[in-house]
C-alpha positions in Angstrom: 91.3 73.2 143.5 92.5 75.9 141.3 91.3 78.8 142.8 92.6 82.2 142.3 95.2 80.6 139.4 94.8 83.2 136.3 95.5 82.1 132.9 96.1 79.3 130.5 98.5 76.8 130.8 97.9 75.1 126.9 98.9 72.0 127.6 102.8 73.1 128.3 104.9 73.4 130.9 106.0 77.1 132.1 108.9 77.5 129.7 107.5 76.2 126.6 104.2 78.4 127.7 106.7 81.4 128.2 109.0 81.1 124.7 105.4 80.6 122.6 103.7 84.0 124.0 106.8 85.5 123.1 107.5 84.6 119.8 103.3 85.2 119.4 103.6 88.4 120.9 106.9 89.6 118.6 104.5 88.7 115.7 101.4 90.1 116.4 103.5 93.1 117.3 105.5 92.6 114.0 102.5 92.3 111.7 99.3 93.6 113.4 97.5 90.7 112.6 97.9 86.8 113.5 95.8 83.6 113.0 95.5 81.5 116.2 93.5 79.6 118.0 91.1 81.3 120.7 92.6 79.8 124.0 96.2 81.0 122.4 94.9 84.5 121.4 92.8 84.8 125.0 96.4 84.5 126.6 98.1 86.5 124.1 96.3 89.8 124.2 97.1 89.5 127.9 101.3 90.2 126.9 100.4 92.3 124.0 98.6 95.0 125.3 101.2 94.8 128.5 103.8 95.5 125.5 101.7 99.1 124.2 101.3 100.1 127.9 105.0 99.8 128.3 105.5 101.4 125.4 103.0 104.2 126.2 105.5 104.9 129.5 108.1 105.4 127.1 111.4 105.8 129.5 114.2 103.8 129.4 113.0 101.2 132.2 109.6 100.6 130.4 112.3 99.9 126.9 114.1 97.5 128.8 111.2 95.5 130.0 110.2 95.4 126.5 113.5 94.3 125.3 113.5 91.6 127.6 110.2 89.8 126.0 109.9 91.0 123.0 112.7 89.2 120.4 113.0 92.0 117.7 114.4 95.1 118.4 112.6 96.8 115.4 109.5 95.3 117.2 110.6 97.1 120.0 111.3 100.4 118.4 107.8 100.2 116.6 106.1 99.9 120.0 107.4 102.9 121.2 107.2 105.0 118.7 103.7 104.0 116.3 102.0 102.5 118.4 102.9 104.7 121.6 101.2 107.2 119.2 98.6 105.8 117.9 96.8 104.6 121.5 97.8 107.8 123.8 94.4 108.4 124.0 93.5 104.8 124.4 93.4 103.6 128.2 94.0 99.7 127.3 91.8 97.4 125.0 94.7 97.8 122.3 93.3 94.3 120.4 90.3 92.6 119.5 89.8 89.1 119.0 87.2 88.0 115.9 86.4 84.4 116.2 86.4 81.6 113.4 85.2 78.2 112.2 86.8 75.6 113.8 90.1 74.1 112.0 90.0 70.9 109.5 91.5 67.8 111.2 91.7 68.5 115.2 88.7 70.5 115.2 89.9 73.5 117.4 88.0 76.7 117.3 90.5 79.2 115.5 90.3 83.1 115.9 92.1 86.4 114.5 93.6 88.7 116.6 94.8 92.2 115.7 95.2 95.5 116.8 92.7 98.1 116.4 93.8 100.7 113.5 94.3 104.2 115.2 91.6 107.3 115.0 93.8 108.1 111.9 93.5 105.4 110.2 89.6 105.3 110.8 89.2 109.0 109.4 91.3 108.2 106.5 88.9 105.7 105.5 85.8 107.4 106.0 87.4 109.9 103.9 88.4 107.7 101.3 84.3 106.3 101.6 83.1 109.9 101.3 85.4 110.7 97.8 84.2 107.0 96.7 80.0 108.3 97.2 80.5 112.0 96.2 82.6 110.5 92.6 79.1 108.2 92.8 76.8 110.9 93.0 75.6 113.1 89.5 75.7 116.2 90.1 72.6 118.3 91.1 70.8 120.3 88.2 69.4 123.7 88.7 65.6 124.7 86.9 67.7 127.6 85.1 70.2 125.2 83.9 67.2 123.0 83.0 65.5 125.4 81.1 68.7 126.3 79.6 69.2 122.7 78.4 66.1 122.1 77.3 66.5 125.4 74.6 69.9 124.7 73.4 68.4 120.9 72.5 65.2 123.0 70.6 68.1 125.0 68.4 70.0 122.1 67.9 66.7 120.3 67.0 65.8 123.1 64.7 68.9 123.5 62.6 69.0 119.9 61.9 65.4 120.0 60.5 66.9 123.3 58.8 69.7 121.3 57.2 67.2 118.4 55.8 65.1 120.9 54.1 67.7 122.6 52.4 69.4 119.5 51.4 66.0 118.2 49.6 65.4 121.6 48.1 68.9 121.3 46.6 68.5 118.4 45.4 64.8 118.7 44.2 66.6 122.0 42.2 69.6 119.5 40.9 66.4 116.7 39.1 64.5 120.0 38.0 67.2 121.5 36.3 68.3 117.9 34.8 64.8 117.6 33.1 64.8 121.0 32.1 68.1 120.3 30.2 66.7 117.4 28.3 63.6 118.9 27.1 65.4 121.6 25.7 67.7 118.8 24.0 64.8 116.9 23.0 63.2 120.2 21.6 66.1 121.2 19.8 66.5 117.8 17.9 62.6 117.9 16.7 63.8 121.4 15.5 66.7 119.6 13.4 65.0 116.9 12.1 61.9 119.3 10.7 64.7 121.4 9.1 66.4 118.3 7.1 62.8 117.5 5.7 62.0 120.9 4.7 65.6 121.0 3.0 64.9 117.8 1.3 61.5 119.3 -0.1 
C-alpha cells in the first residue's frame, strides 16, 4: 500500500527526481514561465513556492537554504529581493498551473506553469486598458458647443454661396462689356463705310 507517501515519483529514482526539480525550479524561477507536463509542474509548484516563502523570511539561514537548491545565484538574489516584494502580502499560492492539449507523439497532457504577476503589475495594466478606451472614446459634445457648430457651418455655408454669386456677376459683367465693345466696333464701321460712299458721290 502506499499510504501516507506524498508526491510524484515520475518514473525516476530519488536523485534523478531531486536534480530535475531543481534545474525546473531554477528555471521557472529564472523566467517566470515554463512549458511542462502536468504531473512535472503538479510536483514543481510544490519547490517553487517553498523557494518565495524562503525568500519572504529573508535572513541569512532562509538564503542558504535557497542556495543549496536553487543552481543560480542571480536566481537566488531575484527571490529575495523581487519576488520577496512582490508576494509580502501574499500567504502562498505564488503559481498557477493552465493546462494544455496533450503533446504530438507520446500523447502526455502538457501544462504552463508561471507565477502570478504582482498587484503592480495588475494595476499597470488596467491602467494601460483605461488610456487604451479613454484614446477610444470621442469626446462628449456640449448643446452650446452644438449650437455653436452648427452657426459657424451656416456662415461658412453663406460666404461660399456669397463667393459664387459674385464670381457669376463678374463674369456676367466681363461677356456684357465684351458685347458692348463689338457693337460699338460694328457701329463704327457702318459709320465708315456710309462715309466712303457719300465721298464717292
Amino acid at each position: 500500500m502506499r499510504h501516507q507517501k506524498a508526491g510524484n515519483r515520475l518514473g525516476r529514482n530519488s536523485s534523478h527526481r531531486k536534480a530535475l526539480m531543481r534545474n525546473m525550479a531554477t528555471s521557472l524561477l529564472d523566467y517566470e514561465r515554463i512549458e511542462t507536463t502536468e504531473a512535472k509542474a503538479k510536483e514543481l509548484r510544490r519547490y517553487a513556492e517553498k523557494m518565495i516563502t524562503l525568500g519572504k523570511r529573508g535572513d541569512l539561514h532562509a538564503r542558504r537554504q535557497a542556495l543549496s537548491f536553487i543552481r543560480k545565484r542571480e536566481v537566488v538574489a531575484k527571490i529575495f529581493d523581487e519576488y520577496a516584494e512582490r508576494f509580502k502580502d501574499r500567504p502562498g499560492g505564488y503559481t498557477r498551473i493552465m493546462k494544455m492539449g496533450r503533446r504530438t507523439g507520446d500523447n502526455a497532457r502538457m501544462a504552463i506553469i508561471e507565477l502570478i504577476p504582482g498587484e503592480k503589475e495588475k494595476k499597470k495594466g488596467k491602467e494601460k486598458e483605461k488610456k487604451k478606451t479613454t484614446a477610444a472614446k470621442p469626446a462628449k459634445v456640449v448643446k452650446g458647443d452644438k449650437d455653436k457648430a452648427k452657426e459657424k457651418v451656416k456662415k461658412e455655408v453663406k460666404k461660399k454661396v456669397k463667393k459664387e454669386i459674385n464670381k457669376k456677376a463678374k463674369e456676367t459683367s466681363k461677356v456684357k462689356g465684351k458685347a458692348e465693345d463689338k457693337d460699338k466696333a460694328a457701329s463704327k464701321k457702318t459709320e465708315r463705310k456710309a462715309d466712303k460712299k457719300e465721298e464717292k458721290k
